[in-house]
ZAMARGU-4260 file (C-alpha; in steps of 0.2 Angstrom, whole numbers, plus 5000, padded with zeros to 4 digits):
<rodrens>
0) 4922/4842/5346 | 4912/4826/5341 | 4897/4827/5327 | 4884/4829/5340 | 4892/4843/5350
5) 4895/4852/5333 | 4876/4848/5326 | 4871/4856/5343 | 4883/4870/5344 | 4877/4874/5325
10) 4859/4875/5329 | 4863/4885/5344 | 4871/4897/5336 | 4858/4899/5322 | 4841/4899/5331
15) 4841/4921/5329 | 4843/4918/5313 | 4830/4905/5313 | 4816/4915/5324 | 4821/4930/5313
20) 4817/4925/5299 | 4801/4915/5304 | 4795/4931/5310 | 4800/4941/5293 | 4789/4927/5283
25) 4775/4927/5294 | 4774/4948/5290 | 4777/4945/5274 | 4764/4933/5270 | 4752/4940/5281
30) 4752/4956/5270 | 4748/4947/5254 | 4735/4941/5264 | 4728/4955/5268 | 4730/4963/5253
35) 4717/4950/5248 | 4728/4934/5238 | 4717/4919/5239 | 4725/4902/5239 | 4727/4900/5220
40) 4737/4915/5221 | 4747/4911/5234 | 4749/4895/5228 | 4759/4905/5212 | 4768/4914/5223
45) 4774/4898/5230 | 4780/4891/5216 | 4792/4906/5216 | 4799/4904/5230 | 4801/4884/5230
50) 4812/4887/5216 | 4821/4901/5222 | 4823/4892/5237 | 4833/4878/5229 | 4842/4888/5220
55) 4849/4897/5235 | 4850/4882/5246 | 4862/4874/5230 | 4874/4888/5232 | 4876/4888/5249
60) 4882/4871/5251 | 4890/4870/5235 | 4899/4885/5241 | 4903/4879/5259 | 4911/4863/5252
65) 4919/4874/5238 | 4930/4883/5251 | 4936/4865/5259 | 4936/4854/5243 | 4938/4858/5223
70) 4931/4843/5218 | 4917/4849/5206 | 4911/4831/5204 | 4909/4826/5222 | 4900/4844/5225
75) 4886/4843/5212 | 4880/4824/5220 | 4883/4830/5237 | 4870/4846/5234 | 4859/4836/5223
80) 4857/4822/5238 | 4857/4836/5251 | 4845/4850/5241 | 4830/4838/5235 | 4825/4832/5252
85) 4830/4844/5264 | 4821/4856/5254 | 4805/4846/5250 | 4805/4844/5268 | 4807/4862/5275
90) 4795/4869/5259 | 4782/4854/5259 | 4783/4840/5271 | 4783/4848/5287 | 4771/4864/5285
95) 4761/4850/5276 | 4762/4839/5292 | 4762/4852/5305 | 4745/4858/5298 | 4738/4840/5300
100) 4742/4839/5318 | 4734/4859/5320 | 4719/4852/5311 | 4719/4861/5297 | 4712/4853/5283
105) 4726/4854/5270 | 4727/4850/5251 | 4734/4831/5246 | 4753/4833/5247 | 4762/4843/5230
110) 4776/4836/5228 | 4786/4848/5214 | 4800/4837/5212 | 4788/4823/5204 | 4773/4836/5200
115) 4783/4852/5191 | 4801/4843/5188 | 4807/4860/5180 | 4803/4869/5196 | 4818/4860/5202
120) 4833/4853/5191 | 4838/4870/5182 | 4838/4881/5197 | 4848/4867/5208 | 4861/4866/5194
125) 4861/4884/5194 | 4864/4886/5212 | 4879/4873/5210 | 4887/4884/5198 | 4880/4901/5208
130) 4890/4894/5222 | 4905/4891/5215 | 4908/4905/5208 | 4904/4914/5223 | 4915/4907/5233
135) 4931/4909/5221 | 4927/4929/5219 | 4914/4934/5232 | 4920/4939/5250 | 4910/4931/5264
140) 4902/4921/5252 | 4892/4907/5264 | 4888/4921/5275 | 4878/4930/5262 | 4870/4912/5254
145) 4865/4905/5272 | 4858/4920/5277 | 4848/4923/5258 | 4842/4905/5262 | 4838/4906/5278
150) 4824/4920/5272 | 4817/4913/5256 | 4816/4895/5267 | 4806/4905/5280 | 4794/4913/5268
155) 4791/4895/5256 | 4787/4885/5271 | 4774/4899/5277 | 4767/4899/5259 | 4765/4882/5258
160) 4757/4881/5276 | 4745/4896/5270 | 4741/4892/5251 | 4739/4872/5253 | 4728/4874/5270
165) 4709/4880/5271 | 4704/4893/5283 | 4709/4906/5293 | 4727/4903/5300 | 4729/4914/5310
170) 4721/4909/5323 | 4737/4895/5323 | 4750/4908/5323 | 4759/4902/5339 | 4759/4886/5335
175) 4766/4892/5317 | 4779/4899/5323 | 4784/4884/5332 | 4781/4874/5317 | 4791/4887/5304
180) 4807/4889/5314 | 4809/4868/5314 | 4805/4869/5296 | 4819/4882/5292 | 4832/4881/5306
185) 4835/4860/5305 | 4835/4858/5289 | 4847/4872/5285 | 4858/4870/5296 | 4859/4852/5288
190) 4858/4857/5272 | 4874/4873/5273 | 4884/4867/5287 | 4883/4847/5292 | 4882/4838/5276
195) 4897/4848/5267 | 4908/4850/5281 | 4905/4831/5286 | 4909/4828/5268 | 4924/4838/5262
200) 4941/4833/5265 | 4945/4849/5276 | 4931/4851/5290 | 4937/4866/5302 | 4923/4873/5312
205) 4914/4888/5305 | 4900/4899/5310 | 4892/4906/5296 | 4885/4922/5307 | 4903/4927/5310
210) 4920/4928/5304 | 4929/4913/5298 | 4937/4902/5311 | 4949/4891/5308 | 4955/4874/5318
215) 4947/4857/5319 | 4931/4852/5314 | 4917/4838/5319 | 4925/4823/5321 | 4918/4809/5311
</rodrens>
């Protein structure tokens, strides 16, 4: 299987996953809508999640390339480079971007990484660690941090989308939905499966929705 056919097959498999979650978000932030958070609010309740997000998004692929490579020094510059831009992209850059093409008048561009720095080093470092560790003692390890970061991805992209933007967006929520599931399903699939299977020195072909398979991986 070459590295495009296993990208494609990856994304394939984990579109469910994906709308799923999309959907999940969009409820969830709806309620805090209605219960009556304003954008300051919610921009809190973002910066929660962003966070968390990295967090889990550090374990997962720190875990994924933990099962197929011990080397501890390889793992935290391969999550480092993988978790600050995939993340900044799924959480900020595209919901900021997809709003601008909806119209919506949306708030100049936060960037946490350079705006709230410890909004982000402790809780990648954590998730290096979180993931390591899971992946040693934990059964199905990957299974339970993909899916974990599939969800939280879902809910910060919606928050940012929601809590950055002025007026009522609901009125977008088709093109929402469109927007969240490229937010959450690329940049995840990048982020737990691509990059630390492309990078390990053992690459066989995994689906994180099922059991493990074992045999060749991409070839690169």
């Amino acid at each position: 299987m070459t590295r495009r056919e296993f990208i494609l097959d990856e994304l394939a498999h984990h579109l469910p996953f994906s709308i799923g979650s999309v959907v999940a978000s969009l409820g969830f932030v709806g309620l805090l809508t209605w219960i009556g958070l304003g954008h300051e609010r919610l921009h809190d309740v973002f910066h929660f999640f962003h966070p968390v997000h990295l967090l889990i998004s550090a374990a997962a692929t720190s875990a994924m390339f933990w099962r197929h490579d011990r080397r501890w020094k390889q793992a935290i510059v391969i999550v480092v480079l993988a978790t600050i831009p995939l993340c900044s992209a799924s959480d900020i850059l595209l919901p900021y971007l997809g709003g601008k093409w909806m119209g919506r008048e949306m708030e100049p561009l936060h960037i946490c990484l350079i705006e709230d720095p410890l909004l982000v080093w402790p809780f990648i470092f954590l998730g290096v660690g979180c993931g390591i560790l899971a992946e040693r003692y934990v059964t199905r390890s990957t299974f339970y941090s993909h899916t974990a970061h599939v969800l939280v991805a879902g809910v910060a992209s919606t928050l940012y989308f929601t809590g950055f933007g002025e007026g009522e967006w609901t009125k977008l929520i088709g093109w929402l939905l469109l927007l969240l599931i490229v937010c959450v399903m690329i940049p995840c699939v990048l982020h737990d499966i691509v990059i630390p299977l492309v990078f390990a020195a053992k690459t066989p072909h995994v689906h994180l929705e099922g059991e493990h398979v074992e045999g060749e991986g991409p070839d690169v």
